[in-house]
Every structure is written in C-alpha cells, then in structure tokens.
N, C-alpha and C positions, 0 to 999 in steps of 0.2 A: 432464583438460584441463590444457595445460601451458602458457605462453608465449602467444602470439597465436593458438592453433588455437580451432577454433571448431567449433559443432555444434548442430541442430538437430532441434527435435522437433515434427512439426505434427498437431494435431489436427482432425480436417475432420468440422464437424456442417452438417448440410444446410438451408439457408436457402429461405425462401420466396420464389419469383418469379427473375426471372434478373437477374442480376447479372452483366456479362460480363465486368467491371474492377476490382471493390471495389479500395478501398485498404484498410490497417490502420492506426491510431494506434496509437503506440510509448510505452513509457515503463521507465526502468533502474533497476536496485534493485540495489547494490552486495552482493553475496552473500558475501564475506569478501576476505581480503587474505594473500597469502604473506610468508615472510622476504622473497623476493627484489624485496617491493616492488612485486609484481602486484594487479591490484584483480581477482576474478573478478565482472563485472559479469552479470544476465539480462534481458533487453532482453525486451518481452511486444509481440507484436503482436497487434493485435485486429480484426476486422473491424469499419468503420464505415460498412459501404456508406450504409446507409439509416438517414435520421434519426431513424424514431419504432421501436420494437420493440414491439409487443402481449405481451400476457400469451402467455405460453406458445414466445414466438419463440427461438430459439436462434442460434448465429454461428458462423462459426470462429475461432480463435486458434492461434497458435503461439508458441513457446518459443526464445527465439535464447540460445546461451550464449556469450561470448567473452568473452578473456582480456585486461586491456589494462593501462599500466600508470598507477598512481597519477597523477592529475590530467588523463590525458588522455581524450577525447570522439570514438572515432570512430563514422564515420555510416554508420547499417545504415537502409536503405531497403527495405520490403515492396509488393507488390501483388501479386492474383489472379490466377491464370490459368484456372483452371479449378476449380469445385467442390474440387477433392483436390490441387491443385497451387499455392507459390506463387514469386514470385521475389525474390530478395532482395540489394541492391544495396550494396555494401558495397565494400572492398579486390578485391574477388574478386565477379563477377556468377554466382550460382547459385541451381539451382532444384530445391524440393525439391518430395516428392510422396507421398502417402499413401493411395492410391485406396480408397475406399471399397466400391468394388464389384471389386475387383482390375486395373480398365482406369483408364488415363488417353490421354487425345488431345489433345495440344499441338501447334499446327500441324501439320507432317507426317509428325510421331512418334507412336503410336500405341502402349502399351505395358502388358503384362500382368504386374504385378508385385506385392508386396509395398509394396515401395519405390523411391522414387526418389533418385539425388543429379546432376545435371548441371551441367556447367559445359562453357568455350568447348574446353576441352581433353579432358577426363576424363569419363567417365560409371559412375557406381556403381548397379546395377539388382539389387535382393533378390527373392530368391524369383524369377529371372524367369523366365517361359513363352512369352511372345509378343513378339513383336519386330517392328513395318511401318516403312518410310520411302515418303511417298507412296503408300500401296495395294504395295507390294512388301515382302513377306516375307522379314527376316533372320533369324529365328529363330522356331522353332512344334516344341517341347517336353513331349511327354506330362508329363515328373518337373519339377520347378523348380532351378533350379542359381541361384547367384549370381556376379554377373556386376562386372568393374571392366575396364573397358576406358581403355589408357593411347592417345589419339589421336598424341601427339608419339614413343613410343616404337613407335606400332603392335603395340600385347602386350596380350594377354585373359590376364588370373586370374579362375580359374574355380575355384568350393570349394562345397563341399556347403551348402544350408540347416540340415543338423541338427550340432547339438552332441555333442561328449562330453567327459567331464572328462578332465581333464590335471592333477592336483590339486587340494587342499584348496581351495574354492573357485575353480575354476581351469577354464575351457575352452575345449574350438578345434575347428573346421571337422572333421566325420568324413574329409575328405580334402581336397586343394588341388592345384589344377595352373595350369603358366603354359604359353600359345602364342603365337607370333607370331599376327598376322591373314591371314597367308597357310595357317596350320597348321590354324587353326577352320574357313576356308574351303571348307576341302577337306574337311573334318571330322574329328573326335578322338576318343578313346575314352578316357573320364574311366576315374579308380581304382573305381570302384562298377559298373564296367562297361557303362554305359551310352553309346551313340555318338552325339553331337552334330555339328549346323554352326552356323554362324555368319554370316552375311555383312556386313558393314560399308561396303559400298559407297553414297556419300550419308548416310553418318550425320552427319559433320562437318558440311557444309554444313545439313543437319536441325538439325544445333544452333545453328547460326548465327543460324536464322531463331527459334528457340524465345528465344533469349536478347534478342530483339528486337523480342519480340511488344509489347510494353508499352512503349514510347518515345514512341510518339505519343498513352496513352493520358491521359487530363485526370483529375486529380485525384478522385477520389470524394468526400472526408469534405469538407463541407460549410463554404462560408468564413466567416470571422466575424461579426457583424455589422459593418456598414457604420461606422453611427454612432457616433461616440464617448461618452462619457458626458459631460455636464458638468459642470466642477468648478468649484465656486464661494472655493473656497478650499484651498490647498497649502503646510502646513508641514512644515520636515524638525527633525524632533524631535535625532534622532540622526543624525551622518555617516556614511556609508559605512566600515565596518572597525569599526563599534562589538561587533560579537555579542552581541547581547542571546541570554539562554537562557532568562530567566522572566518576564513577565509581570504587575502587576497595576493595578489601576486603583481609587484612593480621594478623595475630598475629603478633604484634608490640614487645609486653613487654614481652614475653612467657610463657604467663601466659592458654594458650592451646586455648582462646577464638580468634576470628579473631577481630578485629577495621576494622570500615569500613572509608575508605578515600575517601572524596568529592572533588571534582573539579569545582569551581562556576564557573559565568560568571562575577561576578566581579572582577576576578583574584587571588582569595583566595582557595588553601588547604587546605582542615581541616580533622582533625580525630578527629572519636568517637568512646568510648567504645561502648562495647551492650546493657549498660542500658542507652544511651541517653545522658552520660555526658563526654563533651569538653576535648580531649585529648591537644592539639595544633591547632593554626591557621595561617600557614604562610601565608603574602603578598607577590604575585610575580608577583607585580609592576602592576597591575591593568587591564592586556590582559586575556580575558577570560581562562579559564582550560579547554583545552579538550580531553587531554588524559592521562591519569595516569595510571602507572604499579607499582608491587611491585614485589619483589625477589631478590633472593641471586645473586648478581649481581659481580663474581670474589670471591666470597666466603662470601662478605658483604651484608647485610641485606639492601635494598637501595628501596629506591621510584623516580621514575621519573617520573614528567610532562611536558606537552608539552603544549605550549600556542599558540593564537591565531596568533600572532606576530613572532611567527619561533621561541621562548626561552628554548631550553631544559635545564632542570634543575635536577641535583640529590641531595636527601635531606637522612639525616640516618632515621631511626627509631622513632626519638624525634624532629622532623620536620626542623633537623638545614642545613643548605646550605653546600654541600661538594664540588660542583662544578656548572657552568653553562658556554652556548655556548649557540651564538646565530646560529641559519641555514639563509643562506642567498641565496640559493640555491633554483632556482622552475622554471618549464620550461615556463612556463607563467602564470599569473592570476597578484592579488593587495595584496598579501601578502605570504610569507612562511610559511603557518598556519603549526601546526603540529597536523594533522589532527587522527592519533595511534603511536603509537610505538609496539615495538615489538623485543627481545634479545635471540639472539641464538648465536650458533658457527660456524659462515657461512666464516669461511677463514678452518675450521677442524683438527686448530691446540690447543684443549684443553683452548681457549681465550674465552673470549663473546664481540658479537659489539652489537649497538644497532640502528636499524633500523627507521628513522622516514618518514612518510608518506605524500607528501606537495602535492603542484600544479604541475601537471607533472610527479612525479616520488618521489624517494625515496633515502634522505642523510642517510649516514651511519657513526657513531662514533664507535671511539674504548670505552672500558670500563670507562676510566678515562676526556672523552668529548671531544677526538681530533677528527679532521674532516679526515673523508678516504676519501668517491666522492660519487661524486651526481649518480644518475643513472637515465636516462629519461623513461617513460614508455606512453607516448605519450596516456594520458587518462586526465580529465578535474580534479578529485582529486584523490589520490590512498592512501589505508588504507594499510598498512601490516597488514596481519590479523595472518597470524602464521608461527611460524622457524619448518620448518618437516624434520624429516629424512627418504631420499631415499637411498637406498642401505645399505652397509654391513656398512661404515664410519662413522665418527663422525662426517664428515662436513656435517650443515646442510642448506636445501635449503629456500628460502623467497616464502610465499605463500602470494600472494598480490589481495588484492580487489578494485576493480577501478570503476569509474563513466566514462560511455562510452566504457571501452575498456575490460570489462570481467574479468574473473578469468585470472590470470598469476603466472606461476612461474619466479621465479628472483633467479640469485647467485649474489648478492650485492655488492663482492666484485670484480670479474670479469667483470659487468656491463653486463651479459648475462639475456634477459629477453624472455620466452618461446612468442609464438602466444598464442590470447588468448583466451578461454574457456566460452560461457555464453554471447559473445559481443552484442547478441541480446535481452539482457535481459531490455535494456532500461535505464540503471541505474546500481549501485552500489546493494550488496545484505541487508538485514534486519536481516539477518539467516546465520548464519553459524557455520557448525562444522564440525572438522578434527575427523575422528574416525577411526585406526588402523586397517588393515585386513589382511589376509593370507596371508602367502609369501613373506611381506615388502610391499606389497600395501597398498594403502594409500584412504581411501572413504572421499571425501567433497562432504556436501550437504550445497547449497544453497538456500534462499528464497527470491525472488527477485518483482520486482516491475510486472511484469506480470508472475510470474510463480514461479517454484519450479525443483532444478536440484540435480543430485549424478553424480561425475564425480570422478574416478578412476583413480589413481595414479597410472602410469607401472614404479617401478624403475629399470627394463629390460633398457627401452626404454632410460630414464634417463641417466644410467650409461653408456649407451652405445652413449651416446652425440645425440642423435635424439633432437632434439628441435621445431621441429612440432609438432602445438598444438594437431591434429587428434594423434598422434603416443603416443608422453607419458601421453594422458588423457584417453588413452584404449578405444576399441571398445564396450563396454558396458554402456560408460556414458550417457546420456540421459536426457533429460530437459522438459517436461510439464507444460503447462498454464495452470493459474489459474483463479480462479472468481475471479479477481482484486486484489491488492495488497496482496504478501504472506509476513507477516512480521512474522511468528511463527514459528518453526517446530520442531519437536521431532524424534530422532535416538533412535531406540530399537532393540532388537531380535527377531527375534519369526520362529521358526525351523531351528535355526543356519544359518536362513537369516539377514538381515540387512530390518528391518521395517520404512520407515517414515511417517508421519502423520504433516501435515503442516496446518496452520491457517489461513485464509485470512482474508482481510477487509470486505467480504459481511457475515461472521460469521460462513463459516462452515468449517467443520474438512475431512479433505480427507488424506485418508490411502494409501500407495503405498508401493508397493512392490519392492524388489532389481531393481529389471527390469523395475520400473516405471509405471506399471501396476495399476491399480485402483482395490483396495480391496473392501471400501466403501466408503459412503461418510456421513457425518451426519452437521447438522444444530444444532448450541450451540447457535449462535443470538450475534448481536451486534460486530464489527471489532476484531479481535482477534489479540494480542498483544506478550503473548510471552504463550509458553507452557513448563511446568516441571514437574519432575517427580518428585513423593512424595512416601513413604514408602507403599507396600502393593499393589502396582501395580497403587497407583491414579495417578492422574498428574492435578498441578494446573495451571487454565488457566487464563490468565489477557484479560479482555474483556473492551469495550469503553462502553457498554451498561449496564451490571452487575458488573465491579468491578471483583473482585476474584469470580470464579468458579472451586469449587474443584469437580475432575470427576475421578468416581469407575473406576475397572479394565473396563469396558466395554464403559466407555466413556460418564457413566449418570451423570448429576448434582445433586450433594450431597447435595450442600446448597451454598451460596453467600455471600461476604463480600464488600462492599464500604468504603471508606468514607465519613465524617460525612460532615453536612454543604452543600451539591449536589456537595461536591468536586469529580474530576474524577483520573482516573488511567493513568499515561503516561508511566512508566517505572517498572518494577519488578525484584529482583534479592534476590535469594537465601543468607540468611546470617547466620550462625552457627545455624542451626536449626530455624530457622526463617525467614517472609518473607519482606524482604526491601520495601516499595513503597515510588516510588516519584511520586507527586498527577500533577494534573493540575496546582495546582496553587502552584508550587515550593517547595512544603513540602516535607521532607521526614520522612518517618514514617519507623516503626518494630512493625510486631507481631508473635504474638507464635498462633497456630493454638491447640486449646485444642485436645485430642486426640477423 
C-alpha cells in the first residue's frame, strides 16, 4: 500500500433473521507512518444492525486499509447489501464481495465467484464462473479464470487463478491475456487452452444500478438517546491546548476534598482545586509528564512524576522539590522514559521502594531516590501496573504490564520475573484491575488490544516458588477475543460471582461470567472508552460517538452528555463526586451530574 491506494478485506459470518440494509460503525487506528509523512491508517467496520446480540450471535465485519496523509480525515462510509457483499463510500463508490456460498445477487447482477471488486467504471471478479445481467447469461464457465474488465477502455484481462513462483518469494498468474470486448464476444482461446466468451452487453448500466441500491436506504445503527443528561454543574479546569498525559487525584491541604494533579506534555505539574482554581505549577524542565502518583510515601504525604527523559522527581504537598534522580537504566530503545510508577513494600521489611517502568524492564528506588537495580523483563515498554500481596507476608509482589511480552509478575528486588500471562494479546492492556478473592487469591482482569482476560493469582503456587506462568495464574484463567479493541471493562458481583462486562472499539457491551462465558451481549454505538459505576446500580460509559452515556441497572441509556463546540471525549476519571473529562482537544473539564 503506497500513497492514497486503498484495499479491502471483508469477512462475511452469517447473522440471524434478515437484515436487508445493516449499516457498520467505523472507528481508525493509526497503523504506522512513512518518511514521506503518510499515516497508514485501518478503518474497522462492523455490523450494527441489531441492537441486543445473544450469547452465541456472530456479525460481519470488514477491514478497509487506506493511506492518507498526516492530520488529515477522509470519510469512508459502509452499508450492506447483501449477506456477502458490501458498499463502501468514500473518494471512489465501491463494492466489495466475498460470497460465502460462491454466488452473490446484487440487483440485476448475479455472479459466481470467489471475489468481488466493483465500481461505476471497472469490475474485478476472482475465480469467476458465472456471470447474468437480468436472467441473461454473459459467462458460464466449466474452469474459473479471473476477470478485470476496464468499462472506459472496453478491455478484458483475463489470467489464471493458480499461482507459480517467479522467485524467492516471488509469484504470478500461470498465464495472462488481454482482449478487446469485442474479442471475448466472439470468444478466445486463453494460453492453458481452454476457449471462453464473454458478453458484456448491460453490464454497465447493471452497475449503475448496483452502486445505487443504498441511497434511499435509513440508517440501521440505532440513534442516541433523545435526552440529554443534566448537569448541575460545569467547570473547566484546564483550557483547551493543555495535554494533560497523567492523571491523579489527592487531598493536598486536608481540607476532605481530593486536588486533582496534571501531568502535561510540556513538562509542567499542576494542581487544581475542585472548583477550577490554580493550586501550583511546577516546571520540570520541559520533558513531557507521564506518570504521577500521590501517597503516603514513608509516612509523608509525597507526589512523584516521572518524565519522558527517565527524571523521577518527588515534590510535598505544595509542589516544592524534595528530591530528584535521574534513571539511566533501559534494556534497549532512544530514551529511559518513565513510562508508570508504582510503591509498595517489595523487599517485606515494613520500607516502601518505588517501582519505575522504562524500555525493557523496570528501575527500582528506595524511598528517599537511591537507585537498587534495574531488572530486564525482555518486553518493548513495561508499565508497573500494581504492588499485590501474595501469601500470609507483608512483602509485596510487582504486577507488571508490558507491550509484547504479557502480564508478569516481578519481585524487583530479587530480579525474579514470572513467564508471562496474555503474550498473545498483541500489545500492552487499556484495562485493568486487581480485585481481592477467597483465600488470598488474587483476580486481574485485563482489556487488551484483541480481547478481554481474568487470570487468577495462586499464592499456593507463589509461596511455594513455582514461577511458571501456567502454575501461579491457576487453571481457571481464561482470555476471549473481542470485536476489536477492548479498551473498557467493569468488575462487579452478581451471585457471589465475579461479573465483567468490557467495552470495545466497535461499541458494544459484552457481559462474562467468572468462567469467561458470555452472558449477553448489547450494542451502546460508537468506540467505548472507559465504563463506571455510579450510585444505584448505573454505570457511566465514555463513548467516541455520544460523549457520556449514563446506563440504568439494566444497561439502557438514560440520557447523554458531550462537549460543546463538536469537541470529543479522550479520557474520563472519577473526581470527588464528579466527573473529570479531558476532551479531544486538550481540555480538561468537571461536572456534577444533577441527580
């Protein structure tokens, strides 16, 4: 894929009941970048015909790739046309196809193929054997040839389905011919010997009508709620252009209220009260911020950040500098970024160290910013994501989250790092949460870039020095794929089980049970972002399409919240009764949700 060409891949799984128009929800994931300053972007389409999906319901999706370049947005529009076919609206109106049974019938085209590619000009037809416009036969083919018919030049290339190499991984068409459509007509005798026709009389106008089946069709995916949410209150914490990168939230002056702390990208600190006004803004020295923690740290009240450049830094309460070290430390990569942190008591002698996360593996300080050691965990970034206690002890263990290399536990101070948990997940997770269970077991669930996992902490297996990943993540853990990116998920109860419920990028809500089991599945619309719970059994959901969606015990949309201006949602977090967003375009905002 080179420049603006583009290409398609569609997958067709068979849905229940008829469906004569679905539409797809869309959503893009930037796949890399060239020198010459191309984004290769992959746009996902998904079928949302129908709002609820049962256990066991399947959909189809497809796969659009196209090239575009840095900052810009063009707009690729999907809709069905038939089970195996769909269309796709973009620079260029085409329709691709993938028949599942070798036939498709698209108004008064009728055709026996492999594959399809059409457009107002051109038609590209694999494998093809039968060919009608209207009940009239242009082609009926014992062998399969493959078929590109140029409409403006009037010229058939014709080439074999089967391959052969032409070099080291290298191959082409056992043979290729090109005819006028007067040549095919009359018919041809391909290189393999075999003697074809062709007719193409009404083909054109066939596609006319094929490209225009879907103009008068009404939207399928389901419109948002009506009602808007009420807000009883709206502060902007941050203006627009701020980029906040990290997150946290403490009672600074003890006054019972939490200050929420920012981590920019232009290397600034800041705290704000909860009505929006400027507690401190430290400078530290201009490498973006992208991890901040707060807590009692030795018994002191402390914030540390972690910057792009490897700088960890601890500040008191009133934003003043107590200490700082740099990490110089990372198994490979172009910088010691300090990518989380994270403070427990991982030597188990009533101390706190503090964990940071780079290239490679993860440095560990004592409380006061001396360096212990590095420890390699042989992954491309790794986050500590949480300090847990296994077994009866106070020493606690490093539960680490890594890009390439899976969930792992680590004792940090030892340099002991378990085999890892999830390595097939593609990526680093979106989701995660440590939640407490029976008997000193320990539940994490993950939401990851194809899927959604709960894996099970044996401190049996632990304490008794097993360090095989199969052995201390228990024979119960379990991981399931999802409709594309799971960046949301919810731990609940329900009959003294362990409930989750995760969100993906194609917009819907799937419920699993301990055992990873599918409960239900429901369709909310638009990439889902993060999900929480709210008083009374709701849980508020951050979507890329609506904005905030608050959803009753049952999972319906109450009403919707955005902001103003067609600004969008990137980030959400819970703030002393309130709900933090940081928009698309760097703001960060607070409001109160009226009751």
């Amino acid at each position: 894929m080179t420049g603006e060409t583009a290409g398609l891949h569609l997958q067709s799984l068979a849905l229940p009941g008829e469906l004569p128009a679905p539409s797809y929800a869309q959503s893009d994931r930037v796949a890399g970048a060239s020198p010459a300053e191309w984004q290769y972007k992959i746009r996902l389409l998904r079928e949302v015909a129908a709002g609820s999906f049962e256990a066991g319901t399947t959909y189809r999706f497809a796969n659009l790739f196209y090239g575009v370049k840095a900052g810009a947005q063009p707009e690729h529009q999907a809709v069905a046309l038939s089970r195996d076919a769909i269309l796709v609206r973009g620079p260029e109106t085409v329709v691709h196809g993938a028949p599942a049974n070798g036939v498709t019938r698209l108004g008064p085209l009728e055709v026996t193929a492999t594959a399809l590619r059409l457009t107002a000009g051109e038609a590209l037809l694999t494998s093809l054997r039968r060919l009608a416009v209207n009940g009239q036969v242009l082609a009926d083919w014992p062998e399969p040839v493959t078929v590109s018919l140029s409409l403006a030049e009037r010229r058939a290339a014709l080439q074999s389905p089967r391959l052969k190499p032409a070099g080291t991984v290298k191959w082409q068409p056992e043979w290729r011919a090109e005819h006028t459509f007067a040549e095919v007509a009359q018919g041809v005798t391909l290189p393999d010997g075999a003697r074809i026709r062709l007719g193409t009389d009404g083909l054109q106008a066939a596609l006319a009508v094929v490209l225009k089946l879907t103009e008068a069709t009404p939207p399928a995916i389901p419109p948002p709620p009506a009602a808007p949410l009420p807000v009883s209150e709206l502060v902007t914490l941050l203006p627009p252009g701020a980029a906040v990168g990290a997150l946290a939230l403490r009672d600074l002056d003890g006054d019972g209220a939490d200050e929420l702390l920012c981590g920019r990208a232009d290397g600034h600190l800041a705290a704000v009260d909860p009505a929006g006004k400027p507690l401190w803004d430290q400078d530290t020295h201009g490498s973006p911020v992208l991890s901040v923690w707060t807590g009692l740290l030795q018994g002191q009240l402390t914030i540390l950040c972690g910057t792009q450049d490897g700088w960890l830094r601890a500040l008191d309460p009133l934003g003043k500098l107590r200490w700082e070290v740099r990490n110089t430390h990372l198994w490979y990569g172009p910088q010691p970024s300090a990518y989380s942190l994270a403070v427990g008591d991982f030597r188990g002698d009533a101390t706190q160290q503090i964990a940071m996360g780079t290239h490679g593996g993860v440095s560990l300080f004592d409380a006061d910013g001396r360096f212990v050691r590095f420890t390699q965990v042989y992954a491309h970034a790794v986050w500590p994501a949480d300090a847990v206690t296994l077994g009866p002890g106070p020493k606690q263990t490093l539960l680490v989250n890594t890009w390439g290399g899976g969930l792992k536990l680590m004792d940090p101070v030892d340099g002991v790092v378990t085999d890892g948990w999830g390595v097939f997940w593609g990526g680093f997770a979106n989701f995660q949460a440590v939640v407490p269970g029976a008997a000193g077991r320990v539940l994490v669930v993950q939401g990851g870039s194809v899927g959604v996992g709960c894996g099970w902490l044996d401190p049996a297996a632990w304490a008794a020095a097993k360090r095989a990943g199969g052995e201390v993540w228990g024979k119960e853990s379990w991981f399931r794929r999802t409709d594309g990116d799971c960046r949301a998920a919810l731990v609940r109860e329900a009959d003294g089980e362990p409930e989750i419920v995760s969100g993906n990028e194609a917009g819907f809500l799937v419920c699993y049970d301990g055992q990873g089991e599918v409960k239900w599945r429901k369709l909310l619309g638009g990439a889902l972002l993060s999900l929480d719970p709210m008083p009374g059994g709701r849980v508020l959901a951050a979507t890329e399409r609506d904005g905030l969606v608050l959803l009753d015990d049952q999972w319906r949309p109450l009403g919707t919240w955005r902001p103003a201006d067609g600004d969008g949602i990137g980030r959400v977090k819970l703030f002393g009764g309130r709900v933090v967003v940081v928009t698309d375009r760097h703001a960060v905002l607070a409001l109160r949700l009226a009751p």
